[in-house]
Kinemage of the C-alpha trace (Angstrom):
@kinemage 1
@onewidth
@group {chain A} dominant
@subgroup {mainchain}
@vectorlist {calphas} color= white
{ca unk a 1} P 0.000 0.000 0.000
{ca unk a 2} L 2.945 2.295 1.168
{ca unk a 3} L 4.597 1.386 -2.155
{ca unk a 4} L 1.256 2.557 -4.423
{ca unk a 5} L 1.166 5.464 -2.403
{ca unk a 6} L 4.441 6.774 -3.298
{ca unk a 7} L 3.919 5.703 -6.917
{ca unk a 8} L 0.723 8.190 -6.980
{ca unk a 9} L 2.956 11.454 -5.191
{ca unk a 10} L 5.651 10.672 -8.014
{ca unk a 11} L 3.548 10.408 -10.842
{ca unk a 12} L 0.818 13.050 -9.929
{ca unk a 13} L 3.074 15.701 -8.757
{ca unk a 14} L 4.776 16.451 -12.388
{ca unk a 15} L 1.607 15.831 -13.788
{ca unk a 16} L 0.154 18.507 -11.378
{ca unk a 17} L 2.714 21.173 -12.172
{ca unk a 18} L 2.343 20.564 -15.880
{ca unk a 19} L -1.331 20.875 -15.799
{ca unk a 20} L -1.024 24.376 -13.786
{ca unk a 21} L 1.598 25.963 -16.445
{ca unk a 22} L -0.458 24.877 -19.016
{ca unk a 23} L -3.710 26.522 -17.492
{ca unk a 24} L -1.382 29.716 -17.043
{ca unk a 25} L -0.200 29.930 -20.464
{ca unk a 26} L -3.483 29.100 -21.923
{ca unk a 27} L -4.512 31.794 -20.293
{ca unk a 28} L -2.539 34.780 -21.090
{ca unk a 29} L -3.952 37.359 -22.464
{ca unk a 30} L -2.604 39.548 -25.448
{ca unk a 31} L -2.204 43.004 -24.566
{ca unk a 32} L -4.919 45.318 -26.828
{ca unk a 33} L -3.328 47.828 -29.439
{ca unk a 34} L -4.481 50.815 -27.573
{ca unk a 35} L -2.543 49.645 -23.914
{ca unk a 36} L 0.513 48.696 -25.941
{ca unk a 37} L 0.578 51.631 -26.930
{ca unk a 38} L 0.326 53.325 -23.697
{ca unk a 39} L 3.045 51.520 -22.076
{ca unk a 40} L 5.109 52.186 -24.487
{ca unk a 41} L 4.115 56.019 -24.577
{ca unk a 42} L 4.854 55.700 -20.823
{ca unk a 43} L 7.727 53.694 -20.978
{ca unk a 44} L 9.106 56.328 -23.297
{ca unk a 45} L 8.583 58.973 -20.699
{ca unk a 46} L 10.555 57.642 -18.065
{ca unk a 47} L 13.740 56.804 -20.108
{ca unk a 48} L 13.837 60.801 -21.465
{ca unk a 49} L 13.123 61.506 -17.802
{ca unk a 50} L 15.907 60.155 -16.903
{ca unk a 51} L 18.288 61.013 -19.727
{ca unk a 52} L 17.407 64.582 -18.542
{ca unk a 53} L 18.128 63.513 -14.935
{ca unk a 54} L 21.649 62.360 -16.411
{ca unk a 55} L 22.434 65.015 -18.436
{ca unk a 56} L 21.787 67.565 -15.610
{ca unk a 57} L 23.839 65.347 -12.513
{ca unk a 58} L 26.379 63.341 -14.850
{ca unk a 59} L 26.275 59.940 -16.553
{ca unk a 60} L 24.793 57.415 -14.346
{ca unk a 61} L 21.324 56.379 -13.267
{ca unk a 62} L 20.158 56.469 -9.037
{ca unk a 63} L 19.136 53.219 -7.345
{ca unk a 64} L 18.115 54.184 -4.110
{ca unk a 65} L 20.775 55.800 -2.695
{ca unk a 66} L 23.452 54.397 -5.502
{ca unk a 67} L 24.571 56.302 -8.465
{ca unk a 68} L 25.037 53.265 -10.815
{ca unk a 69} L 26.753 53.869 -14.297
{ca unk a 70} L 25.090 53.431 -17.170
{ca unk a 71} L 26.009 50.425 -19.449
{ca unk a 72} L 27.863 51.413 -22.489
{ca unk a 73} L 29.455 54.699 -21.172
């Protein structure tokens, strides 16, 4: 019985987690044309904020408290 048991955990718990990704893949949604292109109106707003942030206080971006440097500079 002990033996059966096991068997079940084994073969239901991959079967389990397979079943749940492919209920959350199913269902994702595609983002609509007119919040695409929000976000990327918005996204677009924070990286010139930021490039004006730079250009005013040097190259670099803040984390926190951090100045970090920007990659390719």
């Amino acid at each position: 019985m002990l033996d059966f048991l096991w068997l079940f955990v084994v073969m239901m718990g991959p079967a389990l987690l397979a079943g749940a990704i492919a209920y959350a893949v199913i269902g994702q949604r595609r983002l609509s044309g007119e919040y695409r292109d929000y976000r990327d109106a918005a996204t677009r707003q924070l990286y010139r904020k930021n490039e004006a942030a730079g250009a005013a206080e040097g190259a670099g971006c803040y984390h926190g408290s951090r100045k970090l440097p920007l990659l390719g500079s």
